[in-house]
C-alpha positions in Angstrom: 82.0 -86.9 -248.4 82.8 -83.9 -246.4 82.3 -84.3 -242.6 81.1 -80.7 -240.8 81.1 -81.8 -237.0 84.3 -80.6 -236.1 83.8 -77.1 -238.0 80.6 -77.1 -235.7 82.4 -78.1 -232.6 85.1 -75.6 -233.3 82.2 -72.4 -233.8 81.0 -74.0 -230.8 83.7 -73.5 -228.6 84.7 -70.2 -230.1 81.2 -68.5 -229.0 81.4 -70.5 -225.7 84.9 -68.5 -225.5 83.6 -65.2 -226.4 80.6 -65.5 -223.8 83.2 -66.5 -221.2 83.6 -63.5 -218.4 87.1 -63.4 -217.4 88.1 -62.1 -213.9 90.9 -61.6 -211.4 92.1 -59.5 -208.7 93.6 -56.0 -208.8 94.5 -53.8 -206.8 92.4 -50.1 -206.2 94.9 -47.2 -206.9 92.2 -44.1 -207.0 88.5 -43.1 -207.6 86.3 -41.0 -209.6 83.2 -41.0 -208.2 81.3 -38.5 -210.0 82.8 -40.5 -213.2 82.2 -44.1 -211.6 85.3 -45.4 -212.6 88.0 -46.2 -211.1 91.9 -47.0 -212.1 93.2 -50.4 -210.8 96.6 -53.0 -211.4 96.6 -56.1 -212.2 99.0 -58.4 -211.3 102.3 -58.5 -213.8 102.2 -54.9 -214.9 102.5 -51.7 -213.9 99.8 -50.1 -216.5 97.0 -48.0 -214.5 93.8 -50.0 -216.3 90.4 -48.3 -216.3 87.2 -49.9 -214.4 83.5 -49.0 -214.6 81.4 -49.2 -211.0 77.7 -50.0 -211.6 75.6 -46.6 -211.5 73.0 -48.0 -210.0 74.6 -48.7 -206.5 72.4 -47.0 -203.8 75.5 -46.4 -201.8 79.3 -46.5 -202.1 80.7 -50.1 -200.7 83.2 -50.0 -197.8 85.5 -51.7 -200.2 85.9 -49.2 -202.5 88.7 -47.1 -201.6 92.6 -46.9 -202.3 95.1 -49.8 -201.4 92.1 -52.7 -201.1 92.3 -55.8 -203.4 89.5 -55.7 -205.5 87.9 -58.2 -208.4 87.9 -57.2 -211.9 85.8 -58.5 -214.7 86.2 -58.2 -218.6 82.8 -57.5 -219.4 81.0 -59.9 -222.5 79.5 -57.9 -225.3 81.5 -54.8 -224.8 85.7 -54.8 -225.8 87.9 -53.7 -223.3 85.2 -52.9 -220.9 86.6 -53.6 -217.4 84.1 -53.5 -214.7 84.4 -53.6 -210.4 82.4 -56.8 -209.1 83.1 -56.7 -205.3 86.0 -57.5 -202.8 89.3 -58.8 -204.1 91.1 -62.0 -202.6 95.1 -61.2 -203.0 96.4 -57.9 -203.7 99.3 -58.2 -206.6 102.8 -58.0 -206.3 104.1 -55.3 -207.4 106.2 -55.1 -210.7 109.9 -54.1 -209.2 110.6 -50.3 -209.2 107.3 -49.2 -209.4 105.3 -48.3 -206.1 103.8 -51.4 -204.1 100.6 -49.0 -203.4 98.9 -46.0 -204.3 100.0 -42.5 -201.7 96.7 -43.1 -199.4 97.0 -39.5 -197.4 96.3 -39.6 -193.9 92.3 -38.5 -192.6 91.9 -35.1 -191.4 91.5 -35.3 -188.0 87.2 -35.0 -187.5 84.5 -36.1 -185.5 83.2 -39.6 -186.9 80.0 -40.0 -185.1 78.2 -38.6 -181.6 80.6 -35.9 -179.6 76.9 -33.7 -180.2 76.5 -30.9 -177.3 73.2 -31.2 -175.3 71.8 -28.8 -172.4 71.0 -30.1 -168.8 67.9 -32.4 -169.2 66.5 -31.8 -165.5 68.6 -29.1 -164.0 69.6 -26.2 -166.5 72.0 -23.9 -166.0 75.3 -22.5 -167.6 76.6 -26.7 -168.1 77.0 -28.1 -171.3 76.8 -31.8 -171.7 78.8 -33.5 -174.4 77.5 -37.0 -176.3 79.8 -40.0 -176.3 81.1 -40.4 -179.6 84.0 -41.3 -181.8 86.2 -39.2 -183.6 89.6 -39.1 -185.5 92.9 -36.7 -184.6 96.0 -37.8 -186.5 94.8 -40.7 -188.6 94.1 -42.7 -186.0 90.5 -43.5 -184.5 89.5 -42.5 -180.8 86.4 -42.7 -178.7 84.7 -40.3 -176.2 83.7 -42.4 -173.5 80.6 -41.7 -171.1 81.5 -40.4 -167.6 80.3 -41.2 -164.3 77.4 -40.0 -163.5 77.7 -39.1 -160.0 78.4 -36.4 -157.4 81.8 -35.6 -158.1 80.5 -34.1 -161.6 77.9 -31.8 -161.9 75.9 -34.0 -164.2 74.4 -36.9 -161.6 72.1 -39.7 -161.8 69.0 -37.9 -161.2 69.5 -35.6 -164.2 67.8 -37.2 -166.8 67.7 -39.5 -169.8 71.0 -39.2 -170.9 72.2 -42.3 -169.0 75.8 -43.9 -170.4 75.5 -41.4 -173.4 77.4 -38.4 -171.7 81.1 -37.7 -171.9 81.5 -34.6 -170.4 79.3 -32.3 -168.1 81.7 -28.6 -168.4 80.5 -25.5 -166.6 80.4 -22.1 -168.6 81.3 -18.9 -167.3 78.7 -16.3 -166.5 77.5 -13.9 -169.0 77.8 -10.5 -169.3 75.0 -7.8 -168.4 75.5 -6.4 -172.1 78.0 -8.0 -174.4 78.0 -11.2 -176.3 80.6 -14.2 -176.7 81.3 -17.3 -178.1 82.7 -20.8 -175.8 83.4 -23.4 -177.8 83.9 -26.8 -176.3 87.2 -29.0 -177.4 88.7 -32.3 -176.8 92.3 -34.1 -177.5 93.7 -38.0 -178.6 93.4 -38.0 -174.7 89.1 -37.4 -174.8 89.1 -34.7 -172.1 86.6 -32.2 -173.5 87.2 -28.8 -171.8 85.6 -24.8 -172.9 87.7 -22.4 -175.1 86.2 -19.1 -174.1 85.8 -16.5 -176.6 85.9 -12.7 -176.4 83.4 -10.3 -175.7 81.1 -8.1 -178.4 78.4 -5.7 -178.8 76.0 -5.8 -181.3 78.0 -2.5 -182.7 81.2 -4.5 -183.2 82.8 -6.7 -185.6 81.7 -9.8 -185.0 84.0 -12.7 -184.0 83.8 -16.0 -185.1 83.4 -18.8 -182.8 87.2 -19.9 -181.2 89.0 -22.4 -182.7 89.7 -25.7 -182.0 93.4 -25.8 -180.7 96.4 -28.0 -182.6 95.8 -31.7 -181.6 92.4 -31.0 -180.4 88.7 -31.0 -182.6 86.1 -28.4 -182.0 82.3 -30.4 -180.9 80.5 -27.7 -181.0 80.2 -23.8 -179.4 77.5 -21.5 -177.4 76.4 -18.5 -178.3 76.0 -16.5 -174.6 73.8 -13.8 -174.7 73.8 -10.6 -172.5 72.0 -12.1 -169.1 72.2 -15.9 -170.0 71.5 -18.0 -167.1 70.9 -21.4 -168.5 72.2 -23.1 -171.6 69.6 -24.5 -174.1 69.3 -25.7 -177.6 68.6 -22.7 -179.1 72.1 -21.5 -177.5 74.0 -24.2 -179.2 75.8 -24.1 -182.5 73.9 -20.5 -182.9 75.8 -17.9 -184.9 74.9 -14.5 -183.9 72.3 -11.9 -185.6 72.0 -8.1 -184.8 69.3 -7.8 -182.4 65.7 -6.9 -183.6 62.4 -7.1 -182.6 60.8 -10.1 -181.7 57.9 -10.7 -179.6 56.2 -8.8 -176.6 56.8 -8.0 -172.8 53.3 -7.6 -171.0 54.2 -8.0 -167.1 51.2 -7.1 -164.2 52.0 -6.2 -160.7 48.8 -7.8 -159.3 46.4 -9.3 -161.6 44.0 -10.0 -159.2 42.9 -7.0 -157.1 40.5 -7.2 -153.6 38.2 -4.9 -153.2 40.3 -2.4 -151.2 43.1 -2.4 -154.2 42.6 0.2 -156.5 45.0 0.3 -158.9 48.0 -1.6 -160.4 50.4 -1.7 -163.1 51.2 -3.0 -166.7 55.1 -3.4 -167.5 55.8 -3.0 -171.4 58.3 -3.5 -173.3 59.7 -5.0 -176.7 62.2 -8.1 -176.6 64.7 -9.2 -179.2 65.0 -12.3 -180.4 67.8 -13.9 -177.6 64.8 -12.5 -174.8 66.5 -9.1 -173.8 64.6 -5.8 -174.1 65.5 -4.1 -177.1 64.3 0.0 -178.0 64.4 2.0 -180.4 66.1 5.4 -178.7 64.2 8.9 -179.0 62.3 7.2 -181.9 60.6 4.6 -179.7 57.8 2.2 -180.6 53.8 3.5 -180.8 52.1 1.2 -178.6 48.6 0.5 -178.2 46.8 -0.7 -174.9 43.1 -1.3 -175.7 40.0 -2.7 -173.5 39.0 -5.6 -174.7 36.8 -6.1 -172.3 35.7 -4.6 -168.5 36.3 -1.6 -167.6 38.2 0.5 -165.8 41.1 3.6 -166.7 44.3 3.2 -168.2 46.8 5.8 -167.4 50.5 7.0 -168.9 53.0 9.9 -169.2 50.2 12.0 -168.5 47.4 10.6 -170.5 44.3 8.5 -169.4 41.5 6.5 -171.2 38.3 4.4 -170.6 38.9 2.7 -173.9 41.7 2.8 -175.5 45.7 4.3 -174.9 48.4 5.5 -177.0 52.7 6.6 -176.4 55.6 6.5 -177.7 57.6 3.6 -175.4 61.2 5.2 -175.9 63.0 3.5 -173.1 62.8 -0.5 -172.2 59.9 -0.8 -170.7 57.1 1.6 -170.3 54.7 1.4 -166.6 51.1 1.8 -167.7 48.6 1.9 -164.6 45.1 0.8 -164.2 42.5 2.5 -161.9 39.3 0.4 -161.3 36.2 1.8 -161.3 35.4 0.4 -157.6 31.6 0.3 -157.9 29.1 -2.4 -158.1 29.3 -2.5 -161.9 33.0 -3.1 -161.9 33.8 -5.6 -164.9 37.4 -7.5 -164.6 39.6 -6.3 -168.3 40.8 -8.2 -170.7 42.8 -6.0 -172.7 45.1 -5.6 -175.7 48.9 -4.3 -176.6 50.0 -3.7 -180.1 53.0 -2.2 -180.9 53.7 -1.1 -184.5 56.1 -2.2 -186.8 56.7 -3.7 -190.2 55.0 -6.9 -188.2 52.8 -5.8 -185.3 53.4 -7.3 -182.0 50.7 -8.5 -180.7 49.5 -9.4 -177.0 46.7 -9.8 -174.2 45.8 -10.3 -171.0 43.6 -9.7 -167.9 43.2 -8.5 -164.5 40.8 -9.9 -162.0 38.3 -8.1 -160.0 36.6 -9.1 -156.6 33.9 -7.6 -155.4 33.3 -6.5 -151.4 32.9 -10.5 -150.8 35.9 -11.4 -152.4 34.2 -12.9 -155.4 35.2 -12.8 -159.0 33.2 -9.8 -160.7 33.3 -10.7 -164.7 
């Protein structure tokens, strides 16, 4: 009589061993992330062994970088497969003569988080403000800490909603009439943010780039000064420069609303780049057309006058257009139109109000 039960038990425990997942700690030695594997060592040897990260991890796990104990599974269902689980408990010894760690280089020194530039909430002007923070200069980890807020800076309690989140108010020097520069703002191990000015440029020079951080310091940021700057704002941070061009119109009246006994006043014109200076075009100039839209009245210039509609060449800056009201009972306050031509028209309107003998509004 043959007797099976302890073939069966033996198959038994053979599949039991087979399903069995073995695991144990390692330590990480380096990472291929667009691979998802990673090389680790087990204790006992020092043979670099291959392990596979799951591909479907939304994000990478603080754990998973160089010198950090990690544990290790032998996967079922697939030989030799060695797969990452999560955080190690002991990192092995290592076998003698071979290297107790894998060469972790130091961090580049960097900003970590905040250390953002801001303009003056409440009180613009040339100050840049500078956002707590915390950042990284020779491997080790520093903070920007916020700054009194009182009146021994320039940035004080009443100026806005940047309560506990400043760590530097810095003053910038005035710009030039013409020329363009580049400040950028720095700060050392020893958080003391302070400006790196930059040279001066014309739109018909090389441009410079913005000035670098010093040795032992990190860069937070840099303003872009424009010709006639007189407050900083977010369009003037982190800006790198473009060659002027043609942006949007200047319509500026002397009086726009004229008594009875005024006769006349005038209609400023001009063309303004994109950083809000007057920009022209030489001896070419821009054709520019100043049209009732309605009311009446004259429109004069260089010369030329019209009941409905005016044309020039605007060769300088600006260009002074006058209008004459008709002063009689049928006066009729304008509305009226600019366009200058270019590849886009700019496009503008606006009005001038009339009163009558009583001081009321004639429409």
């Amino acid at each position: 009589m043959r007797l099976y039960g302890g073939r069966l038990l033996k198959n038994r425990i053979r599949q039991m061993q087979d399903l069995r997942t073995e695991t144990r700690d390692a330590i990480l030695w380096d990472v291929d992330h667009e691979n998802r594997v990673a090389r680790v060592k087990i204790q006992g040897t020092n043979t670099l062994i291959f392990a596979h990260y799951p591909s479907n991890w939304e994000k990478t796990p603080a754990w998973l970088k160089p010198g950090n104990a990690v544990r290790i599974c032998h996967t079922s269902g697939m030989r030799g497969r060695v797969e990452l689980m999560g955080h190690g408990q002991v990192v092995p010894t290592p076998v003698p003569g071979s290297s107790p760690s894998p060469n972790i280089p130091t961090l580049g020194d960097a900003i970590i988080s905040g250390c953002n530039l801001m303009p003056k909430p409440n009180t613009p002007g040339m100050y840049v403000l500078v956002g707590v923070g915390s950042f990284r200069i020779g491997g080790v980890n520093l903070v920007l800490n916020p700054i009194a807020m009182d009146s021994s800076t320039n940035f004080t309690l009443g100026d806005g909603g940047y309560m506990g989140k400043v760590a530097a108010s810095l003053a910038i020097d005035p710009a030039s009439a013409t020329k363009f520069r580049y400040d950028s703002v720095v700060f050392g191990s020893d958080g003391i943010c302070h400006v790196v000015k930059g040279s001066e440029f014309l739109p018909a020079d090389e441009t410079p780039a913005p000035p670098e951080a010093p040795s032992g310091h990190i860069r937070a940021g840099w303003i872009l000064v424009t010709p006639g700057m007189t407050q900083i704002t977010h369009e003037s941070l982190n800006k790198f420069y473009s060659p002027p061009i043609p942006t949007r119109l200047s319509i500026s009246i002397a009086d726009r609303d004229l008594a009875w006994s005024e006769l006349a006043t005038t209609i400023e014109i001009g063309v303004l780049d994109q950083y809000g200076n007057f920009i022209s075009r030489g001896a070419e100039g821009y054709f520019v057309t100043v049209s009732f839209v309605s009311g009446n009245g004259a429109l004069s210039y260089g010369g030329k006058s019209s009941t409905s509609s005016l044309s020039f060449y605007l060769t300088g800056t600006t260009a002074v257009v006058t209008y004459t009201r008709g002063h009689t009972a049928e006066d009729s306050s304008p509305h009226f139109s600019v366009v200058v031509e270019l590849a886009h028209d700019l496009e503008g309107t606006d009005y001038i109000t009339l009163r009558d003998e009583s001081g009321n509004y004639m429409p």
